[in-house]
C-alpha positions in Angstrom: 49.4 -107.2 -87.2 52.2 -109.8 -87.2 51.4 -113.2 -85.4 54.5 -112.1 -83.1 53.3 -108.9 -82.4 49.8 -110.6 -81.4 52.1 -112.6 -79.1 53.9 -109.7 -77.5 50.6 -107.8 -77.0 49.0 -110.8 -75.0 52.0 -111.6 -73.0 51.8 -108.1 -72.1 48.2 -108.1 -70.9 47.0 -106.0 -68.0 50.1 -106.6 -65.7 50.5 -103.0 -65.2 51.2 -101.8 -61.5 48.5 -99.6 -59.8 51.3 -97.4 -57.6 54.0 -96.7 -60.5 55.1 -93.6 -60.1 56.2 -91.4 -62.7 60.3 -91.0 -64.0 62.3 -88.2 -65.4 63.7 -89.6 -68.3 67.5 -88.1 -69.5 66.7 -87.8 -72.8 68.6 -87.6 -75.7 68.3 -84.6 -77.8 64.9 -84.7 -80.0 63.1 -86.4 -77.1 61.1 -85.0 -74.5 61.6 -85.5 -70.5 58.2 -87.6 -69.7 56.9 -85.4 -66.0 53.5 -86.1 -65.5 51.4 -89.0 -67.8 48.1 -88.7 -67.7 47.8 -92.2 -69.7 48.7 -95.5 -67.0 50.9 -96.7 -69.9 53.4 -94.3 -68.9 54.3 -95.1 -65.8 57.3 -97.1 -64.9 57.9 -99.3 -62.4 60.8 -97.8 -59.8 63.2 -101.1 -60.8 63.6 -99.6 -64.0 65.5 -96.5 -62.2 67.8 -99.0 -60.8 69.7 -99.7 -63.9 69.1 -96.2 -65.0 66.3 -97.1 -67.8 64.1 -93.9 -68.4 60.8 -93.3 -70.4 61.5 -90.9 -73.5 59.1 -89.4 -75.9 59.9 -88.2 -79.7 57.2 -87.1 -82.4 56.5 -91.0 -83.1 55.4 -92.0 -79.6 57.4 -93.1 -76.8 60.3 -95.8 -75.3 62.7 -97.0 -73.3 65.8 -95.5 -73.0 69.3 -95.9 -70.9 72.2 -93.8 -71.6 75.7 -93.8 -70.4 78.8 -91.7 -70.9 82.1 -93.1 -70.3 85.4 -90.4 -70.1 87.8 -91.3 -72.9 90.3 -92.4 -70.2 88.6 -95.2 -69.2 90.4 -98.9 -70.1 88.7 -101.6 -71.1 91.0 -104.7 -71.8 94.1 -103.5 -73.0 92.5 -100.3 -74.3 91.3 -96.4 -73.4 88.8 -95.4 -75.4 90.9 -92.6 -76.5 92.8 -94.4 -78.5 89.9 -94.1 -81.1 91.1 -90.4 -82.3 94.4 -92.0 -83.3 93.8 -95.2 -84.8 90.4 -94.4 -86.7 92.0 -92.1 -89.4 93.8 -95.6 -90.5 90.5 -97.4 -90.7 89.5 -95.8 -93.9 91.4 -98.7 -95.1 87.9 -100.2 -95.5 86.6 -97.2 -97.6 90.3 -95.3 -99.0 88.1 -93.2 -100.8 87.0 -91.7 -97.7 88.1 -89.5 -94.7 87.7 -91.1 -91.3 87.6 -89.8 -87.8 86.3 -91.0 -84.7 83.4 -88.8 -84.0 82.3 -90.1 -87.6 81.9 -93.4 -86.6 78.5 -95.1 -85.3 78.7 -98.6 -83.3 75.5 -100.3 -83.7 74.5 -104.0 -81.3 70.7 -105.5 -81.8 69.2 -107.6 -79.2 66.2 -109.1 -81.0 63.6 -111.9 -80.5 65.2 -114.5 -82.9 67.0 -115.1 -85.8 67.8 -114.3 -89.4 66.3 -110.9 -91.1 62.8 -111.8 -91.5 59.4 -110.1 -90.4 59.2 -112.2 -87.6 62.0 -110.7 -86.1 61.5 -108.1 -84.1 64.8 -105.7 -82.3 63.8 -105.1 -79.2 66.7 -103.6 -78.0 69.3 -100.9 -80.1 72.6 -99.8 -78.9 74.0 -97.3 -80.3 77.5 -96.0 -79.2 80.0 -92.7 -80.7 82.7 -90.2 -79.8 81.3 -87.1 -78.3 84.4 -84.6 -77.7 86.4 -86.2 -74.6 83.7 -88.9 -74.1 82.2 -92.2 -75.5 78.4 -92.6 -75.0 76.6 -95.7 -75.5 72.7 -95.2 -75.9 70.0 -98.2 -75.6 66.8 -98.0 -76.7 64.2 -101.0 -75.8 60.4 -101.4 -76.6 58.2 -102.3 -74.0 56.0 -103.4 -77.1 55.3 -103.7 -80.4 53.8 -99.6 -80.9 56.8 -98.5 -79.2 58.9 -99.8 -82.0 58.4 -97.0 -84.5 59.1 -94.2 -82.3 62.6 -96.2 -81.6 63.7 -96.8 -85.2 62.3 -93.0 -85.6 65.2 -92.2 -82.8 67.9 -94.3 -84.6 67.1 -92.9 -88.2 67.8 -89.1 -86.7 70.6 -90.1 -84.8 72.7 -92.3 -88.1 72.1 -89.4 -90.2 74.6 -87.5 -87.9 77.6 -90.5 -89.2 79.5 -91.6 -92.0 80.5 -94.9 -91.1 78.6 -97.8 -89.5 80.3 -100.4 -87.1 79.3 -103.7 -86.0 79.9 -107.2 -85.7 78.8 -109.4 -88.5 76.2 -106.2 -89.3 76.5 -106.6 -92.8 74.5 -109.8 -93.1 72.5 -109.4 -89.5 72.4 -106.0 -87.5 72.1 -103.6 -90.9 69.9 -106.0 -93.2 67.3 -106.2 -90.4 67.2 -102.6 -89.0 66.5 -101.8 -93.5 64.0 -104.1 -93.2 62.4 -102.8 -89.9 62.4 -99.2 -91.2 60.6 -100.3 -94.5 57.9 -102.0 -92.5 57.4 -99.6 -90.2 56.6 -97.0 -92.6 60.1 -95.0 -92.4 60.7 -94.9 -96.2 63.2 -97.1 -98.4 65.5 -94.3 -99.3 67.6 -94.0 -95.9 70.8 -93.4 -94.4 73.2 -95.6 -96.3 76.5 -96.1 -94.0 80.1 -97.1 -95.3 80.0 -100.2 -93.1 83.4 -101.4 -90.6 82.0 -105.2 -90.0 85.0 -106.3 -88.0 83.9 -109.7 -88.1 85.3 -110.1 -91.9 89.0 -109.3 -90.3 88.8 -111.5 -86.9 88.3 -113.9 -89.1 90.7 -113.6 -91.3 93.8 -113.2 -89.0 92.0 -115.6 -85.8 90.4 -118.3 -87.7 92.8 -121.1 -87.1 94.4 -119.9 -83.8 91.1 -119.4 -81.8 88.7 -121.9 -81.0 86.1 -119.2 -82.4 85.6 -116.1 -83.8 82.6 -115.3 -81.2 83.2 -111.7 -80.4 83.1 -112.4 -76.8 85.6 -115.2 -77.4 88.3 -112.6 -79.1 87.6 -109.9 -76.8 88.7 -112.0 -74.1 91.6 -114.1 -76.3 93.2 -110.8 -77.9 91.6 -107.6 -75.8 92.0 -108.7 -72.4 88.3 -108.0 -71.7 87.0 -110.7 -69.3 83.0 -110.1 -68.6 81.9 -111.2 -64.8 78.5 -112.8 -64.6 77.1 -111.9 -68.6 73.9 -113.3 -69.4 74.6 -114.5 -73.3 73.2 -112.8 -76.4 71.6 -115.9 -76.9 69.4 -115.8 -73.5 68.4 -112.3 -74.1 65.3 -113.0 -76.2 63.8 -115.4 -73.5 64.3 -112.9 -70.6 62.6 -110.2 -73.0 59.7 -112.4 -73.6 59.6 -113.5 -69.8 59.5 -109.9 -68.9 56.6 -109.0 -71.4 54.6 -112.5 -69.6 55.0 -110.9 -66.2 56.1 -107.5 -66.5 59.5 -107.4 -64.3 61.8 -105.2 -65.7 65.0 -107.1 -63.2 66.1 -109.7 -65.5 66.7 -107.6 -68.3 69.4 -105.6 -66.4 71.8 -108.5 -67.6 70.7 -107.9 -71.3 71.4 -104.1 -71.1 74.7 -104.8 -69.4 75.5 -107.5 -71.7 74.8 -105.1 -74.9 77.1 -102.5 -73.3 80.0 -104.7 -72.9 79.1 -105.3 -76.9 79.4 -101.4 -77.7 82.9 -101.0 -75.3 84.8 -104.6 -77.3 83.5 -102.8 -80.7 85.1 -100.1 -80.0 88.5 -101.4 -78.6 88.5 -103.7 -82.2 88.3 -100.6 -84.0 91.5 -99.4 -81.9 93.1 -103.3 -82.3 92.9 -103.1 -85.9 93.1 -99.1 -86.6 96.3 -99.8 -84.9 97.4 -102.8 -86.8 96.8 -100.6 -90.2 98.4 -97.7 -88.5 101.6 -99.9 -88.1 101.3 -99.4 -84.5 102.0 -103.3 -83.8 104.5 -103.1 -81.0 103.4 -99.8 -79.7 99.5 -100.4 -78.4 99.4 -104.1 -79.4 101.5 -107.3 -79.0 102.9 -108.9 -81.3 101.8 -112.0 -82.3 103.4 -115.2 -80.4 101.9 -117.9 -82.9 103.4 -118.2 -86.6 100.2 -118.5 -87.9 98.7 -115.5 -86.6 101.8 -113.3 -87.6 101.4 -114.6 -91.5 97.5 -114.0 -91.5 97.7 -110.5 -90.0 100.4 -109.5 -92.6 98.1 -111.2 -95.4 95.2 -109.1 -94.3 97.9 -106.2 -93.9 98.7 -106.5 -97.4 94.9 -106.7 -98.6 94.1 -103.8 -97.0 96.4 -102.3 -99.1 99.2 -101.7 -96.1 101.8 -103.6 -98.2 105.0 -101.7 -96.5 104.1 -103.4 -92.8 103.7 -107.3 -93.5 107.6 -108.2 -94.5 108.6 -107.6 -90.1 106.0 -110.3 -89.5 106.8 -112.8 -92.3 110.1 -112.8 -91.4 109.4 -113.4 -87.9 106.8 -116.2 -88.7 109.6 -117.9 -91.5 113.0 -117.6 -88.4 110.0 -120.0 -85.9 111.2 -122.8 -84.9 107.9 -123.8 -83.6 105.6 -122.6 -87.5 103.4 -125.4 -88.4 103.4 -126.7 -92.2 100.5 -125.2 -93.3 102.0 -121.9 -92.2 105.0 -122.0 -94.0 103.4 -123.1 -97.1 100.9 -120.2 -96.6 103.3 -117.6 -96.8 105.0 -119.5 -99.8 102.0 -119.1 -101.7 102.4 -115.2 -101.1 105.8 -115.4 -101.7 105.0 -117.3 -105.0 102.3 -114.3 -106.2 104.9 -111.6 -105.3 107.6 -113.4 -107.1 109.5 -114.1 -104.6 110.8 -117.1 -105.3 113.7 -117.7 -103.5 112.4 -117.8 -100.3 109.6 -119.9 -101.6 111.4 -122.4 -102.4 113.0 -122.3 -98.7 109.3 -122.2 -97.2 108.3 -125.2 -99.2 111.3 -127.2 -98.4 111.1 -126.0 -94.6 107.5 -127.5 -94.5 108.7 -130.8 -96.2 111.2 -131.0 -92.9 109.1 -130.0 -90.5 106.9 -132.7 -91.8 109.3 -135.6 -91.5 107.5 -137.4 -88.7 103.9 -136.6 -90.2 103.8 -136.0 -93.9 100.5 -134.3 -94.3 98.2 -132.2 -96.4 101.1 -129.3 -96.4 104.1 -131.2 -96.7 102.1 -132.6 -99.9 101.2 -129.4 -101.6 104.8 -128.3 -100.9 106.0 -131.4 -103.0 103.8 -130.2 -105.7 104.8 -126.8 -105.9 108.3 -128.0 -105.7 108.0 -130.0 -108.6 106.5 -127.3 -110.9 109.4 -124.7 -109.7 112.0 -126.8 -110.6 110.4 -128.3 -113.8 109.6 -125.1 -114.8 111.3 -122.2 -113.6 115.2 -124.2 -113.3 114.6 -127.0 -115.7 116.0 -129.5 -113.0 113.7 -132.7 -114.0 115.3 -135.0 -111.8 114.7 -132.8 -108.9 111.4 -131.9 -109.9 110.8 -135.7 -110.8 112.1 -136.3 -107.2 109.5 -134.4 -105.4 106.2 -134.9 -107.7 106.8 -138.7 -107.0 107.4 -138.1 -103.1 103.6 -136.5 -103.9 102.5 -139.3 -105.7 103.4 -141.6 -103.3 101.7 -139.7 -100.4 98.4 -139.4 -102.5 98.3 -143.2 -103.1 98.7 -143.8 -99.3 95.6 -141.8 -99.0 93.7 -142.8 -101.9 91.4 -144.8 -100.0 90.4 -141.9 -98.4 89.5 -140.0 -101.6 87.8 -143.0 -103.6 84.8 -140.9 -104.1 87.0 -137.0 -104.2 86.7 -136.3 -107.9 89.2 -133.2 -107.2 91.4 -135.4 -105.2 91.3 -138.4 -108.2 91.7 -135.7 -110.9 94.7 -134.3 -108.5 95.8 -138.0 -108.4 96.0 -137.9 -112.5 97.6 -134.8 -112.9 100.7 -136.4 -111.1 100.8 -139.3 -112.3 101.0 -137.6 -116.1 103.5 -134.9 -114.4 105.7 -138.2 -113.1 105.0 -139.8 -117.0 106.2 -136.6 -118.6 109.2 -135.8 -116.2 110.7 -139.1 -117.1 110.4 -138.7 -120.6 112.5 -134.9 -120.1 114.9 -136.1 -117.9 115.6 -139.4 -120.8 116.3 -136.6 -123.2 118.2 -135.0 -120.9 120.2 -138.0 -120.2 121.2 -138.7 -124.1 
């Protein structure tokens, strides 16, 4: 026995009540309605009734279990849940060997005792959420202690064999990795359900990185889902008010955790819609469009690998008329611009970052010097334009060498423009006679 589970098996003690009275649990199919337990340990205390918590029983053994069914009407944020059965058929973007609908799809949350995927982390809470016909049910299962936790994993295992696809929220390094590793320890075999995962934290990231302050998902649901929680208790507190209610037995505080993990279950869903609607090419239609330059460049970038290449060009074009797109922006989309051979508007991008830049030549008017230089040295054979800009680099560079003393990239960098300048004179000399 784990040192942790010694720990949750003394914290427990003997703190059981003397007048609990027995629950009927709702149970979900493969579990059995607890009536009338002739052992103490099945008795619950009435607070768990409160928040609708109720005792469930499978062939494993038994646990904790609240379940709630929400009508596919309801909003939360900017989004009904049944916008699921239109935007999840463009989701098999992620897997476009596959066939995708919404009643395929699992959500899956942990609330565990720590960090990282080792044995001394324990799951102490799963949610589950899915499509069922007109509604979307979210399921929680919790262990009251450590034996309970084989009869829960026994009651996810049957329910993920039902779906094809797996979503979560950085799952693919946490939530998945350690539920493998709780099955193989708990005896549930190695050769199990293998989901086609939809980790939605890979795409927040790549369209929200630089225009939120974080990628948290509580931070986008609230930023770009309109989903504003009231009095959460944060993921991070959760594993405290588990262990403080295995010390002294009081179910209350861990009302907040289940509610906390439902909210979890409702924002993975509506980012399912968000971006099953962005690959749908549903922009203007569910969603806004983006308002920051930025934002409209990294969606159509993400657009594009994700194979959607026919949507982007609305939103670069949009992003390249702003008045108001930063440097680095412009010289983002250049770079696409550059890959898809799109050189002339580039060239405009480039020289639209220089401009912008006037005041405060920085990192992207710099790399827009560069690339300048190699087009028209290259691509036109204008030297003295292209010596024009590489020594406009140059110059920048040495203005920030003492910055990059010890950058070997940034010396080597340094080098390569100063034999660029060299050889650009010696061209344009040629040219001259």
């Amino acid at each position: 026995m784990s040192l942790l589970r010694d720990r949750m098996n003394r914290l427990r003690g003997d703190s059981r009540e003397e007048d609990k009275q027995p629950v009927a649990a709702g149970a979900a199919s493969g579990e059995q309605i607890v009536q009338q337990p002739e052992d103490d340990e099945e008795w619950l205390s009435p607070v768990w009734e409160t928040f609708d918590v109720k005792l469930v029983t499978n062939e494993i053994g038994s646990f904790l279990l609240r379940k709630i069914i929400y009508p596919s009407d309801y909003r939360h944020g900017h989004h009904a849940l049944v916008e699921l059965h239109d935007s999840a058929p463009a989701l098999t973007a992620f897997h476009p060997e596959s066939q995708m609908s919404a009643e395929q799809i699992m959500f899956l949350d942990l609330e565990t005792t720590g960090l990282g995927v080792g044995a001394g982390n324990v799951p102490f809470m799963v949610g589950i959420g899915y499509m069922s016909k007109e509604h979307f049910v979210i399921e929680q299962a919790l262990i009251r202690h450590p034996a309970e936790e084989r009869a829960m994993l026994h009651f996810l295992m049957e329910k993920l064999n039902h779906y094809t696809f797996l979503s979560t929220y950085n799952g693919k390094t946490f939530d998945w990795p350690l539920v493998q590793s709780r099955f193989i320890m708990n005896g549930l075999g190695r050769k199990m359900w293998e989901p086609q995962h939809l980790d939605f934290l890979h795409p927040a990231r790549s369209i929200w990185r630089n225009t939120l302050v974080s990628c948290k998902l509580s931070h986008v649901e609230e930023e770009r889902l309109g989903i504003h929680r009231e009095d959460d208790v944060p993921g991070s507190l959760a594993p405290q008010l588990y262990f403080e209610f295995l010390a002294n037995g009081d179910p209350a505080p861990l009302e907040g955790v289940f509610r906390h993990n439902e909210i979890d279950m409702l924002s993975l869903a509506c980012l399912a819609i968000r971006f099953g609607h962005l690959l749908n090419g549903n922009i203007s239609k569910y969603i806004p469009l983006p308002d920051e330059p930025e934002e409209m460049v990294r969606t159509g970038l993400w657009l594009e690998r994700m194979g959607k290449n026919e949507l982007p060009c609305h939103l670069f074009d949009m992003a390249m008329k702003e008045e108001n797109s930063k440097p680095s922006t412009l010289v983002m989309l250049a770079a696409r611009d550059k890959k898809a051979g799109n050189w002339d508007r580039a060239v405009l991008l480039w020289q639209k970052a220089i401009i912008h830049s006037s005041t405060n030549f920085g990192s992207a008017a710099h790399e827009a010097s560069i690339e300048l230089a190699m087009y028209y040295e290259h691509k036109i054979k204008d030297f003295e334009s292209a010596l024009g800009h590489a020594n406009v680099a140059f110059e920048h560079a040495l203005n920030h060498s003492q910055l990059v003393r010890r950058d070997t990239k940034k010396r080597a960098e340094l080098e390569a423009l100063r034999n660029r300048i060299t050889r650009l004179r010696r061209k344009s000399t040629k040219n001259v006679q």
